[in-house]
mmCIF file of the N, C-alpha and C atoms, coordinates in Angstrom:
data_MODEL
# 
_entry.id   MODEL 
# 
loop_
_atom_site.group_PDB 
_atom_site.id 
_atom_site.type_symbol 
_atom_site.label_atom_id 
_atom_site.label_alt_id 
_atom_site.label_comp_id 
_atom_site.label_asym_id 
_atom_site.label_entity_id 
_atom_site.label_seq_id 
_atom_site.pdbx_PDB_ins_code 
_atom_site.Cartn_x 
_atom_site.Cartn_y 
_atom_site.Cartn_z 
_atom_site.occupancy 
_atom_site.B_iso_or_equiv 
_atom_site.pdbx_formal_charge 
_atom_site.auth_seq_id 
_atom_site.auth_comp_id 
_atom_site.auth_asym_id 
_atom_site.auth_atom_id 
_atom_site.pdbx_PDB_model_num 
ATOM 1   N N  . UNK A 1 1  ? -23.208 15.337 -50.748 1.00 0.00 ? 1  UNK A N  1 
ATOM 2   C CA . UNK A 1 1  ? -23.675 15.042 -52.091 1.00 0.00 ? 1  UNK A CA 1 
ATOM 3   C C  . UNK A 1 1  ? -23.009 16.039 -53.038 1.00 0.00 ? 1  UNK A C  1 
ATOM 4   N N  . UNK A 1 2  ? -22.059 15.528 -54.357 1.00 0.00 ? 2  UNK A N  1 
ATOM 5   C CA . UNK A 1 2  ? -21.730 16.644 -54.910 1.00 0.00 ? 2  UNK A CA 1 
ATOM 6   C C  . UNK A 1 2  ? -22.881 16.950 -55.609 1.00 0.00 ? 2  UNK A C  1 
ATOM 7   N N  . UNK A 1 3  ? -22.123 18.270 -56.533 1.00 0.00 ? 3  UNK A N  1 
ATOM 8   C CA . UNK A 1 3  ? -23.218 19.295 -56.969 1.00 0.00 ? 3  UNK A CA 1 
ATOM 9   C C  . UNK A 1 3  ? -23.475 18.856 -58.490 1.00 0.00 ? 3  UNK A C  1 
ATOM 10  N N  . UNK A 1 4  ? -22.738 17.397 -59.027 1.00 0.00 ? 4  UNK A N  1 
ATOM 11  C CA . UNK A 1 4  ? -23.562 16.396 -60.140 1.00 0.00 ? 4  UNK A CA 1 
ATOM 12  C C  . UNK A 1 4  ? -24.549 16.086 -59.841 1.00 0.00 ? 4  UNK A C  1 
ATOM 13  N N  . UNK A 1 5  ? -24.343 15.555 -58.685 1.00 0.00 ? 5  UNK A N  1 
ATOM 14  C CA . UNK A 1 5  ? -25.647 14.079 -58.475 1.00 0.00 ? 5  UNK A CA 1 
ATOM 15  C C  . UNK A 1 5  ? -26.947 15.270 -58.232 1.00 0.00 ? 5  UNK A C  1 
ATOM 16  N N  . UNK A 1 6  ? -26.642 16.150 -57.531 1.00 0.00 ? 6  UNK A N  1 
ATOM 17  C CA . UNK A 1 6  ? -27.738 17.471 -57.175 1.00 0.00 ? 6  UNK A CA 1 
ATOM 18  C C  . UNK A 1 6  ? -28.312 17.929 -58.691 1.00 0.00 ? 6  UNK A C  1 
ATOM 19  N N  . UNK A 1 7  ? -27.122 18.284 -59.381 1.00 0.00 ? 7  UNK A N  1 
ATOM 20  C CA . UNK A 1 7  ? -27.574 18.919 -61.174 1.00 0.00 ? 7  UNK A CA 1 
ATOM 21  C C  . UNK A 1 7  ? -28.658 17.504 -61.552 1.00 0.00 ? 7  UNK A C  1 
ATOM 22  N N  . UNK A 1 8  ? -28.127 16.780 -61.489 1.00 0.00 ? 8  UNK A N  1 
ATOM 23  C CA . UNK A 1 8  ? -29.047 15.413 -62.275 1.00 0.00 ? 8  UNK A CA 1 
ATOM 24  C C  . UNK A 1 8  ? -30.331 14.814 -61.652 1.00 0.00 ? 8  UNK A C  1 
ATOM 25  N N  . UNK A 1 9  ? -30.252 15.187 -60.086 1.00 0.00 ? 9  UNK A N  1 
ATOM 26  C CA . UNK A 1 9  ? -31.645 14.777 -59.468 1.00 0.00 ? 9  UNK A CA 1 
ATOM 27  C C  . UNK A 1 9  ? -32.281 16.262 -59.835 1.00 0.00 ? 9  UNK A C  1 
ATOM 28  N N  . UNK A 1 10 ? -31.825 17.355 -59.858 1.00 0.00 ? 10 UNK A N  1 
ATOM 29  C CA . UNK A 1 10 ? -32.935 18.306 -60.880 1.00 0.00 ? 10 UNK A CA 1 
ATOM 30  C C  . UNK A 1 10 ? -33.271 18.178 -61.955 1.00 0.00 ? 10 UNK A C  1 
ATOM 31  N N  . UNK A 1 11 ? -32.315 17.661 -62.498 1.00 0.00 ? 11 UNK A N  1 
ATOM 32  C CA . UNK A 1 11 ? -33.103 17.414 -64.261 1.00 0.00 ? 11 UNK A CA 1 
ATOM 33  C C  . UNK A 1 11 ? -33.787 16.290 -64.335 1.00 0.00 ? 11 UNK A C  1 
ATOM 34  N N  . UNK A 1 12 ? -33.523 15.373 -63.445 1.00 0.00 ? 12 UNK A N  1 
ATOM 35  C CA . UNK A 1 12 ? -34.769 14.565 -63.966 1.00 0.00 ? 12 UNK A CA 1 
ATOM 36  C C  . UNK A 1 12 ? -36.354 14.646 -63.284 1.00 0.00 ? 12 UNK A C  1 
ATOM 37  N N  . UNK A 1 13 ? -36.305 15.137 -62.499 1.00 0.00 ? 13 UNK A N  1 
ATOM 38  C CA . UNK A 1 13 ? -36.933 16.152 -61.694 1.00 0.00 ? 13 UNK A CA 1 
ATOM 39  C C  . UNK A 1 13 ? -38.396 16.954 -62.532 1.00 0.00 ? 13 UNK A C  1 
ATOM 40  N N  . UNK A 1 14 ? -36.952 17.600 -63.296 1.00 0.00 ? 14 UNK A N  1 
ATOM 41  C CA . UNK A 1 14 ? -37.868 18.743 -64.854 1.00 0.00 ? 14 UNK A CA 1 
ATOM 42  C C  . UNK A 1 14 ? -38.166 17.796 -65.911 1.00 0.00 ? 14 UNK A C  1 
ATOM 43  N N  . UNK A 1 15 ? -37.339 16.771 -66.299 1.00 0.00 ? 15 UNK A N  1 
ATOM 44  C CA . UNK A 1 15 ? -37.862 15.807 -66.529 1.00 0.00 ? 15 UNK A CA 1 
ATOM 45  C C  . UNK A 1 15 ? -39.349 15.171 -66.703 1.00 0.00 ? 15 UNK A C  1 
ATOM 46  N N  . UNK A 1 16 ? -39.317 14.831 -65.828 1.00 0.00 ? 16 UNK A N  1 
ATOM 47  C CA . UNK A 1 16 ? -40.773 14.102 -65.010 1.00 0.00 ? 16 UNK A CA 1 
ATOM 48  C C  . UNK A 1 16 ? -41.640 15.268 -65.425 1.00 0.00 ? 16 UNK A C  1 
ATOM 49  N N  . UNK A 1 17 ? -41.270 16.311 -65.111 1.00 0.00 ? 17 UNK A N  1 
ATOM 50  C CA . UNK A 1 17 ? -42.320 17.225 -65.113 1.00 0.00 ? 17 UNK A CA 1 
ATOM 51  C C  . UNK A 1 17 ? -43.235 17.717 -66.085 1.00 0.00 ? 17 UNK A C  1 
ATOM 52  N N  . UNK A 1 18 ? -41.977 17.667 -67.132 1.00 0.00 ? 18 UNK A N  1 
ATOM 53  C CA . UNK A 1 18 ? -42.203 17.843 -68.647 1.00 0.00 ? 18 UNK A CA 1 
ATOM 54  C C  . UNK A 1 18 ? -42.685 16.889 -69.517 1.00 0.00 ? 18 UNK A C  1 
ATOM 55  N N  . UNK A 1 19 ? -42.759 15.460 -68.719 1.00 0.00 ? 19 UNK A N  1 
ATOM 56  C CA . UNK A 1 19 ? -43.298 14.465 -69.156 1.00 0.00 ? 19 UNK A CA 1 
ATOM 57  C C  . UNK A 1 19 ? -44.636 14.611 -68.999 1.00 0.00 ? 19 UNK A C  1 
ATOM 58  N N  . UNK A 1 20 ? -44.691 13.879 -67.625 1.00 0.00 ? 20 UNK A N  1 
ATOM 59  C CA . UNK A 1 20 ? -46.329 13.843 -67.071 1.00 0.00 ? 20 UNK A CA 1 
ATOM 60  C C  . UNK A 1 20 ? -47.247 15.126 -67.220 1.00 0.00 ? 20 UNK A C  1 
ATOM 61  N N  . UNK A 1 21 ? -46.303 16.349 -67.180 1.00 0.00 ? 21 UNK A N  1 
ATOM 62  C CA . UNK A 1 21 ? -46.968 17.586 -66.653 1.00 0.00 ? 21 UNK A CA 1 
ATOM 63  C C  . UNK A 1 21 ? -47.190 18.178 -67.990 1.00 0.00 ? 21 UNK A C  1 
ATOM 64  N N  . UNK A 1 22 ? -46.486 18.586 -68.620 1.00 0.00 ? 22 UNK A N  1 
ATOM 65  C CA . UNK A 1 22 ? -46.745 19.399 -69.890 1.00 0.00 ? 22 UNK A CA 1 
ATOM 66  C C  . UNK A 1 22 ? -45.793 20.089 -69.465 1.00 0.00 ? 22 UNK A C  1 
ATOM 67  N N  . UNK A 1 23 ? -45.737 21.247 -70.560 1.00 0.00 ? 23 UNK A N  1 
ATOM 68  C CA . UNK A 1 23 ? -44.752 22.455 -70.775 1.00 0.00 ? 23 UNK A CA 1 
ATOM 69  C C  . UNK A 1 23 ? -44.586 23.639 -69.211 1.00 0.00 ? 23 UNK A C  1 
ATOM 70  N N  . UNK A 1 24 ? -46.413 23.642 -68.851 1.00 0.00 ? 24 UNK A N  1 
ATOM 71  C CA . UNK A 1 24 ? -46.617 24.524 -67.933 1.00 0.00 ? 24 UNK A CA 1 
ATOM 72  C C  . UNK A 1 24 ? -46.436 23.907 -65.900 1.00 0.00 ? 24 UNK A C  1 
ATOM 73  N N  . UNK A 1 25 ? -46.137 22.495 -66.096 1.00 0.00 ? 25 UNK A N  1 
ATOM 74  C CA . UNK A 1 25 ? -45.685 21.835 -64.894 1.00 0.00 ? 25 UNK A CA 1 
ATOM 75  C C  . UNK A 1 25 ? -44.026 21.765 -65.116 1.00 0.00 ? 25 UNK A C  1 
ATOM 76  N N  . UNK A 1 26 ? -43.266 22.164 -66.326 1.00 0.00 ? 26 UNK A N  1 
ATOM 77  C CA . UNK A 1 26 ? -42.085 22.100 -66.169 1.00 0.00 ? 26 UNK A CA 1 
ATOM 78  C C  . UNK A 1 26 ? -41.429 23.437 -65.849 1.00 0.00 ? 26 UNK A C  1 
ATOM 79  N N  . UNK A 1 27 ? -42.334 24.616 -66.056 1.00 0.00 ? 27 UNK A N  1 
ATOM 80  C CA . UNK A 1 27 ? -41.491 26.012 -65.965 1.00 0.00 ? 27 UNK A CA 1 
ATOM 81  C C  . UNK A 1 27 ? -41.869 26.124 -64.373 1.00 0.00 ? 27 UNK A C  1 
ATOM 82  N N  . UNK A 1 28 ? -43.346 25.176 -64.065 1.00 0.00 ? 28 UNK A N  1 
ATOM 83  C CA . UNK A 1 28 ? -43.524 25.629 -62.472 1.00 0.00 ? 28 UNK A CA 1 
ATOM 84  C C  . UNK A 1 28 ? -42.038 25.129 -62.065 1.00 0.00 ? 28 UNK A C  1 
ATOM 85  N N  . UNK A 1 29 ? -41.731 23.665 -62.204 1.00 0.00 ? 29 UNK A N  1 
ATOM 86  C CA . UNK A 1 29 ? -41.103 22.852 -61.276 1.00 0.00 ? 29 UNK A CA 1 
ATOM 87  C C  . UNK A 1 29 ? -39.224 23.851 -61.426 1.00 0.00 ? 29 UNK A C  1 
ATOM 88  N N  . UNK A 1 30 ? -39.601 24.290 -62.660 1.00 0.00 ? 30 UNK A N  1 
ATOM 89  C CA . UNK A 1 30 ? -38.321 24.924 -62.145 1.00 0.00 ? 30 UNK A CA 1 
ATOM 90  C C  . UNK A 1 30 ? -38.347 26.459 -62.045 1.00 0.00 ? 30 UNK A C  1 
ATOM 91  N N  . UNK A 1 31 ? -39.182 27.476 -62.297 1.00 0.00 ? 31 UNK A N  1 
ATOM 92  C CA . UNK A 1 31 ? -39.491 28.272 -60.859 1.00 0.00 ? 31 UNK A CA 1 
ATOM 93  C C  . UNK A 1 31 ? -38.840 28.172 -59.924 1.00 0.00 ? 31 UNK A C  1 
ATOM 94  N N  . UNK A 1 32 ? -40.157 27.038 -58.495 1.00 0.00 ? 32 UNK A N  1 
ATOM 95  C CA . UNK A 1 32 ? -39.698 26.582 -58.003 1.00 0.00 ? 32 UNK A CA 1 
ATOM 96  C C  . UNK A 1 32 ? -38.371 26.468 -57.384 1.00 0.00 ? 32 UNK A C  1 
ATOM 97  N N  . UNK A 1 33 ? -37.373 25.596 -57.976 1.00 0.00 ? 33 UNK A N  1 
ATOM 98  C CA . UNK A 1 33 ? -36.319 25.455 -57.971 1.00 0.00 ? 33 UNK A CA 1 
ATOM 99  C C  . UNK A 1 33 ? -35.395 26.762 -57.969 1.00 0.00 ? 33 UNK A C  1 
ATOM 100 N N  . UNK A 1 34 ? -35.651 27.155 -59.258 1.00 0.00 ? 34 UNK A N  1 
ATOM 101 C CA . UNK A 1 34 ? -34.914 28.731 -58.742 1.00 0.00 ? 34 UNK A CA 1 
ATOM 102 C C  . UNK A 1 34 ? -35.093 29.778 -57.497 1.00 0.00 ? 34 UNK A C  1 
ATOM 103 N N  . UNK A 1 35 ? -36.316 29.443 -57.139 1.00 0.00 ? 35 UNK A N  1 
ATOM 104 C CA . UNK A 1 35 ? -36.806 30.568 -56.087 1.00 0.00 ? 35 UNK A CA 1 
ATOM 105 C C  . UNK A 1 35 ? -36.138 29.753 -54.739 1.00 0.00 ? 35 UNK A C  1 
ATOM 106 N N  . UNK A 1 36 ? -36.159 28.120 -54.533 1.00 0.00 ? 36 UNK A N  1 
ATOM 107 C CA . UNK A 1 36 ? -35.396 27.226 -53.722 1.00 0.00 ? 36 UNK A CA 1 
ATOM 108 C C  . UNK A 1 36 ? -33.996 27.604 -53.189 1.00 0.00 ? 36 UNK A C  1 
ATOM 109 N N  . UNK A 1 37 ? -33.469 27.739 -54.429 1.00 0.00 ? 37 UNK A N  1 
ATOM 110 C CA . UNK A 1 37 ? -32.100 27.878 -54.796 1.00 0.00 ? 37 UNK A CA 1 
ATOM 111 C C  . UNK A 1 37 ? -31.541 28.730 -54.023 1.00 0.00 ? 37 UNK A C  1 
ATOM 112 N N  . UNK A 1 38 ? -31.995 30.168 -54.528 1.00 0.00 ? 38 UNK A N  1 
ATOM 113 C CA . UNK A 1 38 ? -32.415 31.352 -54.533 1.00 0.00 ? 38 UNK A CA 1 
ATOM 114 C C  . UNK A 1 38 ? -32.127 31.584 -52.705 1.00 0.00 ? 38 UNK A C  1 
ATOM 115 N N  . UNK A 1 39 ? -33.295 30.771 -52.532 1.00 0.00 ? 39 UNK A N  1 
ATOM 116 C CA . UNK A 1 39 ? -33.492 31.303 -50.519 1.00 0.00 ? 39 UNK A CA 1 
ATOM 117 C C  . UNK A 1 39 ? -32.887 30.457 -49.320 1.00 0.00 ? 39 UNK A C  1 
ATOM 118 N N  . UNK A 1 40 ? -31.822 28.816 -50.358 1.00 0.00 ? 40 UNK A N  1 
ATOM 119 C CA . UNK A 1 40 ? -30.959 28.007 -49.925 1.00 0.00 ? 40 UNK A CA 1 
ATOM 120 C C  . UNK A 1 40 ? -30.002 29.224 -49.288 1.00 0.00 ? 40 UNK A C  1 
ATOM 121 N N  . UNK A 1 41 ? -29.388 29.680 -50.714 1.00 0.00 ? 41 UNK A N  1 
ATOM 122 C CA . UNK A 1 41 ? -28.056 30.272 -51.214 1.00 0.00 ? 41 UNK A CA 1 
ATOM 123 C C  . UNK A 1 41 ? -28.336 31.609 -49.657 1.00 0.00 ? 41 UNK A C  1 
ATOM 124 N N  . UNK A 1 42 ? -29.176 32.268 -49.665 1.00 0.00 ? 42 UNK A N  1 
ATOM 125 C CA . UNK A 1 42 ? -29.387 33.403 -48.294 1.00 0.00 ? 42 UNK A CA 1 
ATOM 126 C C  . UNK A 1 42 ? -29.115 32.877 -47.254 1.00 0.00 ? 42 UNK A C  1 
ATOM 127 N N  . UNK A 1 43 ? -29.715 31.849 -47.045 1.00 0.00 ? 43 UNK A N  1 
ATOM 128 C CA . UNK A 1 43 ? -30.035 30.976 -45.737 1.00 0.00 ? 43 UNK A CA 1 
ATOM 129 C C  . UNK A 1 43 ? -28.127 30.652 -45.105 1.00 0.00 ? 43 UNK A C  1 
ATOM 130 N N  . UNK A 1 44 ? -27.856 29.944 -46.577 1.00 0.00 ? 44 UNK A N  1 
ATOM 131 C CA . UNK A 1 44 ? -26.275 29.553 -46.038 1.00 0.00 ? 44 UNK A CA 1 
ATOM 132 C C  . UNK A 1 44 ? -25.282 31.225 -45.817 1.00 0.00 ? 44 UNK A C  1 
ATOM 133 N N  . UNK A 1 45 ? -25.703 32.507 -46.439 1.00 0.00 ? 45 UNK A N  1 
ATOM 134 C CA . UNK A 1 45 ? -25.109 33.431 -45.999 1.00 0.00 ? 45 UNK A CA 1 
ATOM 135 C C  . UNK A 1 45 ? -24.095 33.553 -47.567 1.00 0.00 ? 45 UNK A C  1 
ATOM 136 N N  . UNK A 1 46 ? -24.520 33.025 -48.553 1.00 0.00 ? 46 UNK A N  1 
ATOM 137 C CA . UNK A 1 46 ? -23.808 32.952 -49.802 1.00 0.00 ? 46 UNK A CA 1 
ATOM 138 C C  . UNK A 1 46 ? -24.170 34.199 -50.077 1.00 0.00 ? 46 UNK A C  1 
ATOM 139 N N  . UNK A 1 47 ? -25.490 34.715 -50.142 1.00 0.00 ? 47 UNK A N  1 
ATOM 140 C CA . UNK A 1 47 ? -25.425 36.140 -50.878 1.00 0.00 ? 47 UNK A CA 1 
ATOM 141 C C  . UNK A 1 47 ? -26.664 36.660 -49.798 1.00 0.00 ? 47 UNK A C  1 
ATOM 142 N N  . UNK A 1 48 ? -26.080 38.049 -49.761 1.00 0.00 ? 48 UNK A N  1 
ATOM 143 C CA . UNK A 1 48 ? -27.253 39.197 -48.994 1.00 0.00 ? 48 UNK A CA 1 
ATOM 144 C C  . UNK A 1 48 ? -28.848 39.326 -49.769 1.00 0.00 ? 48 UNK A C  1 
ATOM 145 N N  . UNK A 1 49 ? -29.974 40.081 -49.345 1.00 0.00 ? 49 UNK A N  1 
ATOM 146 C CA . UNK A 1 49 ? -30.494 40.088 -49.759 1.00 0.00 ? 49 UNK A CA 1 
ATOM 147 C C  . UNK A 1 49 ? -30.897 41.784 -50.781 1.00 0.00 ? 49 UNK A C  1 
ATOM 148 N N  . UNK A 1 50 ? -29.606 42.649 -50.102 1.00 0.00 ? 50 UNK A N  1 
ATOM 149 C CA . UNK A 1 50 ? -29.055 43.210 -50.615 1.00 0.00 ? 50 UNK A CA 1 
ATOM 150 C C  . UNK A 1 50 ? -28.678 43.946 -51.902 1.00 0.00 ? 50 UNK A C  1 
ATOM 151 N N  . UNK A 1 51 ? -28.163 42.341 -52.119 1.00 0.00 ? 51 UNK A N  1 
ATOM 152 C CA . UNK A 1 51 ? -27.288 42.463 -53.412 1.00 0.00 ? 51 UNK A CA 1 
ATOM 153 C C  . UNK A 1 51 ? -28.171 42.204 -54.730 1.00 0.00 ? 51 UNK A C  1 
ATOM 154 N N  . UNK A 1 52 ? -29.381 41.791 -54.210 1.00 0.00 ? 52 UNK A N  1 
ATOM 155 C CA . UNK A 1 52 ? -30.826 42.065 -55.813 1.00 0.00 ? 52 UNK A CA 1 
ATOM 156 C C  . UNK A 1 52 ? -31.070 43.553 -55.815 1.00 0.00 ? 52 UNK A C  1 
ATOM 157 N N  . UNK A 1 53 ? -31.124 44.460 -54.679 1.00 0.00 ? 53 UNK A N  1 
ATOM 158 C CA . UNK A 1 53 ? -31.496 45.696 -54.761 1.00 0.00 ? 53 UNK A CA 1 
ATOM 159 C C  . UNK A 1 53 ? -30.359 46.896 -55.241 1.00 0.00 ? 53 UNK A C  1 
ATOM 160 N N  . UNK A 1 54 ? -29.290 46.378 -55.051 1.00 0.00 ? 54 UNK A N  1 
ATOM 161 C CA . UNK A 1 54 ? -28.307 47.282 -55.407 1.00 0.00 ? 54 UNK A CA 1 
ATOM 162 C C  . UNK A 1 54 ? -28.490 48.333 -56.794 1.00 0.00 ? 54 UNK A C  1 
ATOM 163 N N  . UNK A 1 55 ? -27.901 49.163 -57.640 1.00 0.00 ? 55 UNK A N  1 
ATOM 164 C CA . UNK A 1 55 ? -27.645 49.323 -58.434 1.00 0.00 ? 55 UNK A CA 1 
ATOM 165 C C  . UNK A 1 55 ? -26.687 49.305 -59.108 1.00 0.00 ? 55 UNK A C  1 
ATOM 166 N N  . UNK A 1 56 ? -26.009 49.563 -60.157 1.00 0.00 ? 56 UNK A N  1 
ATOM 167 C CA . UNK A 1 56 ? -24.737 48.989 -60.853 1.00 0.00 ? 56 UNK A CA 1 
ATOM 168 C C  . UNK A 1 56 ? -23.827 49.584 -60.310 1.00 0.00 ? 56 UNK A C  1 
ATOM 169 N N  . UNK A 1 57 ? -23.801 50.882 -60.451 1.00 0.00 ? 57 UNK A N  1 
ATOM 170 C CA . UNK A 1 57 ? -23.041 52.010 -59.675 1.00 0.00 ? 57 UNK A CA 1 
ATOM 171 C C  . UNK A 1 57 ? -22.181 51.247 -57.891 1.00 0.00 ? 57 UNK A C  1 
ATOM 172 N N  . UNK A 1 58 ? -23.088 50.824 -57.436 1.00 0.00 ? 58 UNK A N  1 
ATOM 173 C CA . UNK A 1 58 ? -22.752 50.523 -56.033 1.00 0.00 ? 58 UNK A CA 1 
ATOM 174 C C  . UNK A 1 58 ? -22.111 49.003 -56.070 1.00 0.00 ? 58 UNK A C  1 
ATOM 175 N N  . UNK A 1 59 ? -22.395 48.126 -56.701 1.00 0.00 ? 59 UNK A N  1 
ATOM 176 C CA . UNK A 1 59 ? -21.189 46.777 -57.135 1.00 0.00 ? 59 UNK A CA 1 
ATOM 177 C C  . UNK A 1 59 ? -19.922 46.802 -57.418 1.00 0.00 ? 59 UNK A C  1 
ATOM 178 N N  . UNK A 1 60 ? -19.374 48.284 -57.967 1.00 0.00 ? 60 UNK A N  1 
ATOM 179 C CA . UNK A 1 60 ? -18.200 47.854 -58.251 1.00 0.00 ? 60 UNK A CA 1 
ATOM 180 C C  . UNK A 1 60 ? -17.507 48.397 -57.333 1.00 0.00 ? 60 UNK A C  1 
ATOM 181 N N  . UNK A 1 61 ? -17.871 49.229 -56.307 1.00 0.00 ? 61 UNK A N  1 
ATOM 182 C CA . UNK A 1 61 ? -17.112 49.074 -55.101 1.00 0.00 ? 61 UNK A CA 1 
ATOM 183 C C  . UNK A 1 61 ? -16.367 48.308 -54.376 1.00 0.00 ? 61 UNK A C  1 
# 
């Protein structure tokens, strides 16, 4: 699945959410999503868990 059809089944997604739900079912649903994202992206080995704790100093190594 490219990463359109993925962008657009999230927005309508937030969508829906922001419809039916109100303001406060759309920041959950994308939360959510970010925190998803978030523990996808670890899972596949895209980013350490690491690299949130770092400080600036130690990145540009």
């Amino acid at each position: 699945m490219s990463m359109a059809v993925i962008g657009m089944i999230a927005g309508m997604a937030l969508g829906f959410a922001g419809y039916f739900g109100g303001f406060g079912a759309f920041l959950l649903v994308a939360a959510l999503g970010a925190i998803g994202f978030v523990v996808g992206r670890l899972l596949e080995g895209d980013l350490e868990l690491g690299d949130f704790f770092r400080g600036r100093q130690d990145r540009r190594r």
